[in-house]
C-alpha positions in Angstrom: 0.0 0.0 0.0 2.7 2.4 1.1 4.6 1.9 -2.6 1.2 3.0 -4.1 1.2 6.1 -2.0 4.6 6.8 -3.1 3.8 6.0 -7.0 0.5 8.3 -6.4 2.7 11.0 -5.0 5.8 11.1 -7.6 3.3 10.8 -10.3 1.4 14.0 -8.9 4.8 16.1 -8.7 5.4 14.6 -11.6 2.6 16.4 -13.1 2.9 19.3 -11.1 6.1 20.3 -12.4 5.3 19.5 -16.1 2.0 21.6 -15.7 4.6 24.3 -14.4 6.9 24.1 -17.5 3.7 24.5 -19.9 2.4 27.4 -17.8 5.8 29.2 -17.5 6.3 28.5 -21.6 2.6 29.6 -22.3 3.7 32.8 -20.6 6.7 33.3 -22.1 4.4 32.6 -25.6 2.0 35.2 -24.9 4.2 37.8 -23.8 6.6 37.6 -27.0 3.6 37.8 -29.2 2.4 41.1 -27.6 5.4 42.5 -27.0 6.2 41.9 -31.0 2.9 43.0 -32.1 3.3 46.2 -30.4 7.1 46.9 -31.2 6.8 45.8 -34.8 9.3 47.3 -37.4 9.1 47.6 -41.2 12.2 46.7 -42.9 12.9 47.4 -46.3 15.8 45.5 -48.7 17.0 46.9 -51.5 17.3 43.3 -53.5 19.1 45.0 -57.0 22.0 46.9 -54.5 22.4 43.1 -52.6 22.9 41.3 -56.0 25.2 44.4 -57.5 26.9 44.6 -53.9 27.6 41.1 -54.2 28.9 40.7 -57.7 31.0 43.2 -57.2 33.2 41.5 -54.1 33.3 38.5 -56.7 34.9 40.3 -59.4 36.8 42.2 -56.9 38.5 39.0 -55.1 39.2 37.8 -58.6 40.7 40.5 -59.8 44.5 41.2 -59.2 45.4 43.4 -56.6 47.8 45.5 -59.4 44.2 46.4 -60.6 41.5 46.5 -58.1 41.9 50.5 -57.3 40.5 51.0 -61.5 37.7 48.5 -60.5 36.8 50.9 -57.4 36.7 54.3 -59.8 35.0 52.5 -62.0 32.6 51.3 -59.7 32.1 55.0 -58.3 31.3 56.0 -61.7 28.5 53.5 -62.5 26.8 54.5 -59.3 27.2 58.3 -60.4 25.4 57.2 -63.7 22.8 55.2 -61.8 21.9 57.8 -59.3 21.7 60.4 -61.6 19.6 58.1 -64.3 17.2 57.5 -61.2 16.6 61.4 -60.9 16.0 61.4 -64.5 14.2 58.5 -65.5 11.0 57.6 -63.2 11.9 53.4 -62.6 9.2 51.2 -61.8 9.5 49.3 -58.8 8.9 45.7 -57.6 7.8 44.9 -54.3 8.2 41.4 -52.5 6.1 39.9 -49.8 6.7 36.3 -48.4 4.0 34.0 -47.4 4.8 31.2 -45.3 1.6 29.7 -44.3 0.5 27.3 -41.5 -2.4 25.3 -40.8 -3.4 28.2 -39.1 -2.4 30.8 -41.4 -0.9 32.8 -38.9 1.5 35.4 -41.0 -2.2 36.7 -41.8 -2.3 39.5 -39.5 1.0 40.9 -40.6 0.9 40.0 -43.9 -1.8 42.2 -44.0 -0.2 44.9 -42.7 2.9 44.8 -45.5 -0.4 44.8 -47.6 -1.8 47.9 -46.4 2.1 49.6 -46.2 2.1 48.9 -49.7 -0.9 50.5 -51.0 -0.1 53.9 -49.7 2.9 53.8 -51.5 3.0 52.0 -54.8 2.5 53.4 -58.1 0.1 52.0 -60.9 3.1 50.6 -62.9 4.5 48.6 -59.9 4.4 45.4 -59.6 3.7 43.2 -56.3 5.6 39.6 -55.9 4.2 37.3 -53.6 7.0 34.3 -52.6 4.3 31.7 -51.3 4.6 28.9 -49.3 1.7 26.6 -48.3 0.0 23.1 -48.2 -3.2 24.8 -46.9 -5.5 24.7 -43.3 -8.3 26.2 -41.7 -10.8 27.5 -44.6 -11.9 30.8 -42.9 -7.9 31.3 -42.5 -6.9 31.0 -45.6 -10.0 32.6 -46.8 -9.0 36.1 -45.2 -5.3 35.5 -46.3 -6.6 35.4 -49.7 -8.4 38.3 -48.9 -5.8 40.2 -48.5 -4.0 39.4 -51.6 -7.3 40.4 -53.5 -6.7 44.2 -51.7 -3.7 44.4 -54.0 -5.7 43.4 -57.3 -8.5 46.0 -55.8 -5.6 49.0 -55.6 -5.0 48.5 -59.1 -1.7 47.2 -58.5 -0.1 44.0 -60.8 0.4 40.6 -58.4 3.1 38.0 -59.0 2.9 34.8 -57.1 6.4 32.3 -56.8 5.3 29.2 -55.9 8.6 27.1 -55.1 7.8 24.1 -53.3 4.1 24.4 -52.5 0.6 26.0 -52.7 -2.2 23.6 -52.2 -5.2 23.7 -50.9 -5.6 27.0 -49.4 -2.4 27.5 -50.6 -3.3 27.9 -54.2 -6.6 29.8 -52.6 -4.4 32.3 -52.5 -2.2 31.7 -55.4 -5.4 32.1 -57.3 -5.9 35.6 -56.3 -2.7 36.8 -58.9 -2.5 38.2 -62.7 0.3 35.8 -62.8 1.3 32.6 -61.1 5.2 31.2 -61.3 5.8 27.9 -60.1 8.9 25.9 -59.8 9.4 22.5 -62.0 8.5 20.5 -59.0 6.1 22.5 -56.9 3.4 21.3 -55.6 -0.1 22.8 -57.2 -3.5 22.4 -57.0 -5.8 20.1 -54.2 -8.6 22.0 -54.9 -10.7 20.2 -52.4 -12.2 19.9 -48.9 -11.3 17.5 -45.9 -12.8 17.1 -42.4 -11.4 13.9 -39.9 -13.2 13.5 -36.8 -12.5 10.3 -34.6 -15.6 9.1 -33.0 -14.7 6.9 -29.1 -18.7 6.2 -28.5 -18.6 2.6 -28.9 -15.6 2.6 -26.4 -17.3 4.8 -23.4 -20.2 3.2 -24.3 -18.3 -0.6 -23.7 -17.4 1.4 -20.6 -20.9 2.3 -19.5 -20.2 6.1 -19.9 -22.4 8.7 -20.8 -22.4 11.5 -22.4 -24.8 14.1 -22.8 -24.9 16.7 -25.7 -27.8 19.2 -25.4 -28.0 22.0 -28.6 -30.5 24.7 -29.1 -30.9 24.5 -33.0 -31.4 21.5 -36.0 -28.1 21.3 -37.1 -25.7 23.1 -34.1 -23.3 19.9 -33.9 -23.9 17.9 -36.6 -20.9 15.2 -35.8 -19.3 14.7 -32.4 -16.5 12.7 -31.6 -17.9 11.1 -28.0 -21.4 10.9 -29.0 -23.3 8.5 -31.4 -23.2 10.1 -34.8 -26.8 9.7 -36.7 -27.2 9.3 -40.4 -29.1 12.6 -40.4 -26.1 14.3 -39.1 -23.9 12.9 -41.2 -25.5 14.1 -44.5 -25.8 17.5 -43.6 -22.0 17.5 -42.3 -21.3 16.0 -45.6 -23.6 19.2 -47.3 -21.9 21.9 -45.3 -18.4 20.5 -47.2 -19.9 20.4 -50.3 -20.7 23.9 -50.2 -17.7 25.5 -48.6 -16.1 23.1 -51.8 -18.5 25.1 -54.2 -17.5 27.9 -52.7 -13.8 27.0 -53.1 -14.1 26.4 -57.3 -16.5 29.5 -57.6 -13.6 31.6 -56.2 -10.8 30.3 -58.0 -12.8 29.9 -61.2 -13.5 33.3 -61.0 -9.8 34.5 -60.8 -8.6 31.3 -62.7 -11.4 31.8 -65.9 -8.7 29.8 -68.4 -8.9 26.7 -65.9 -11.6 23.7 -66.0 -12.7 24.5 -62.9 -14.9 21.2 -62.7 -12.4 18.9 -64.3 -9.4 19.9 -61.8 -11.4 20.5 -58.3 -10.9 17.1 -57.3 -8.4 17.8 -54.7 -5.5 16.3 -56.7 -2.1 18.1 -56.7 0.3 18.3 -60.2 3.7 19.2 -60.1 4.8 22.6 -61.5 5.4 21.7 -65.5 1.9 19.5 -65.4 0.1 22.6 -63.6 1.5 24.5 -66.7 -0.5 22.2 -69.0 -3.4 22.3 -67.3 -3.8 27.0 -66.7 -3.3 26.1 -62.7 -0.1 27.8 -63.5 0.9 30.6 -66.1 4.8 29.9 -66.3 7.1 27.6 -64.6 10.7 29.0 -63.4 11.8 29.7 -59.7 11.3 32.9 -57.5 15.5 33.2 -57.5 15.3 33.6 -61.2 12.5 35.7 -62.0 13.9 38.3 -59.1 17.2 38.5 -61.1 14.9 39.1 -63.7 12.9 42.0 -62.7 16.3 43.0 -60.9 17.3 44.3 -64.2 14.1 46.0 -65.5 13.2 47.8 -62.0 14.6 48.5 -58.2 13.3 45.9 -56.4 12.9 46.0 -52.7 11.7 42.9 -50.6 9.4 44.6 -47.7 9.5 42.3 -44.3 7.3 43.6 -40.8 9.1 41.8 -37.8 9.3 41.9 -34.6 12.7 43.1 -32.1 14.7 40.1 -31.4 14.7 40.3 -27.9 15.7 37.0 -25.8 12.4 36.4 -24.4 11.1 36.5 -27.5 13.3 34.2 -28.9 13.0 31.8 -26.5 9.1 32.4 -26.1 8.8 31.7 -30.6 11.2 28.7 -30.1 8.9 26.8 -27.6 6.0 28.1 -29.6 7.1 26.4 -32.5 8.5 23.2 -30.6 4.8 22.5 -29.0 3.1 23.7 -32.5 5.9 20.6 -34.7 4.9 18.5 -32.3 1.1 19.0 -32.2 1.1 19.0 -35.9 3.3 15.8 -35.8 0.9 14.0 -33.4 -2.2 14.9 -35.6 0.0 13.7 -38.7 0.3 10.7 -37.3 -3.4 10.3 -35.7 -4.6 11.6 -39.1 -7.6 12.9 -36.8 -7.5 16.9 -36.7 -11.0 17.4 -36.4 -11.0 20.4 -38.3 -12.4 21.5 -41.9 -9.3 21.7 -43.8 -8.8 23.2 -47.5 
């Protein structure tokens, strides 16, 4: 008996001090957030003086030293030229944003922030680039994301999305939204479809002989539920309520996408980026990298980033934010249960 008691008690501090940890780093979480939120800073990169900054330390380290003072006047005088051809000549510029999204979407809120930075100041021959990243998530998230990038097309302004590995699902939501979509050879495109998982344990409590008791006020309030029993009736109306936000899905992409088959690629298959090509998901297929250098030499391109002040709480705070969200994702990877509509 006394062994129990001890098992009981190490278990309980056990507990107690794990609980702890996940308070403390919940703490730590919420207080980077806000303190980022409010401290956020705009940072803007000139991308054509990186790349001519950078070519030029190449040619100087390969250049013999006899010879690298003429290099430097000469240098001096192509920045006279280019400063003085920029008074002269009105340059159109190119803006990037990057998208990274999560199941979650959560570069949303200040992705639409560099949105609405960038609206006060472009001009109508400027051109946006969108470097996008996603495999998709939560359908009201990445409808508002997508959202966003519909403000540019609103402004007037030209939108450029670089898809290099992935935008699927609510990833190509948002990809959709563009005059032009870029992907590399092997991105992944498309998945225009819906998916909802729900594990149902009722015939376990119920081998148990435990209850549960679900009271609504409306028809159709929970439809599915993972500890009660599920009814036919319930499961035809959760299986109408995807359809729909799935019609929704190919009315707003057909709309953007009017070249597509709307009907004939919405079944939630993915293509890689030279098959998307063939099939108008894409309009070209090349990388972000190259089209950059591109545009580098037709316009001053700047790559516009909000972030937040590096502090060491915050870092630490993000780091265990991002530990407990791999591994939440992992586990629900693996269970293949997230219980959520997904795009």
């Amino acid at each position: 008996m006394s062994e129990w008691v001890v098992e009981i008690g190490t278990f309980i501090v056990q507990a107690c001090i794990i609980a702890a940890i996940v308070g403390i780093g919940i703490l730590l979480i919420a207080r980077a957030k806000s303190e980022g939120d409010r401290d956020l800073t705009l940072h803007v990169e000139a991308l054509h003086d990186r790349r001519r900054s950078r070519a030029r330390r190449i040619r100087l380290a390969t250049t013999p030293a006899g010879i690298r003072k003429k290099l430097l006047k000469t240098f001096q005088k192509e920045d006279k030229h280019r400063r003085k051809q920029k008074a002269d000549i009105e340059t159109p510029n190119v803006w990037v944003l990057t998208f990274k999204g999560d199941i979650k979407a959560s570069a949303t809120e200040h992705f639409a922030q560099e949105i609405s930075a960038l609206i006060e100041v472009a001009k109508r021959d400027d051109e946006v680039v969108i470097c996008l990243e996603s495999p998709g998530g939560l359908v009201h998230a990445y409808g508002l994301a997508a959202a966003q990038l519909d403000r540019l097309r609103e402004a007037g302004l030209t939108t450029t999305v670089c898809v290099d590995k992935v935008a699927a699902s609510g990833g190509y939501l948002m990809a959709s939204t563009a005059h032009h979509i870029k992907a590399a050879p092997f991105a992944v495109i498309g998945s225009i479809g819906v998916v909802a998982q729900i594990p149902n344990i009722h015939r376990l409590l119920k081998r148990h002989d435990v209850d549960v008791e679900m009271l609504t006020a409306g028809k159709y309030k929970r439809t599915l539920t993972m500890l009660g029993e599920n009814t036919e009736e319930g499961r035809e109306k959760f299986l109408e309520d995807l359809e729909n936000t799935h019609r929704l899905f190919k009315h707003y992409v057909g709309e953007r996408r009017p070249a597509m088959d709307i009907d004939a690629l919405a079944t939630g298959e993915i293509w890689y980026g030279s098959e998307a090509l063939e099939r108008n998901l894409v309009d070209s297929v090349g990388t972000s990298e190259a089209y950059l250098m591109e545009r580098i030499g037709q316009a001053y391109v700047y790559r516009v980033t909000l972030e937040a002040p590096k502090t060491i709480g915050r870092k630490f705070g993000l780091a265990m934010a991002s530990g407990v969200e791999n591994a939440v994702l992992k586990g629900v990877s693996m269970l293949e249960a997230t219980g959520w509509h997904r795009r």
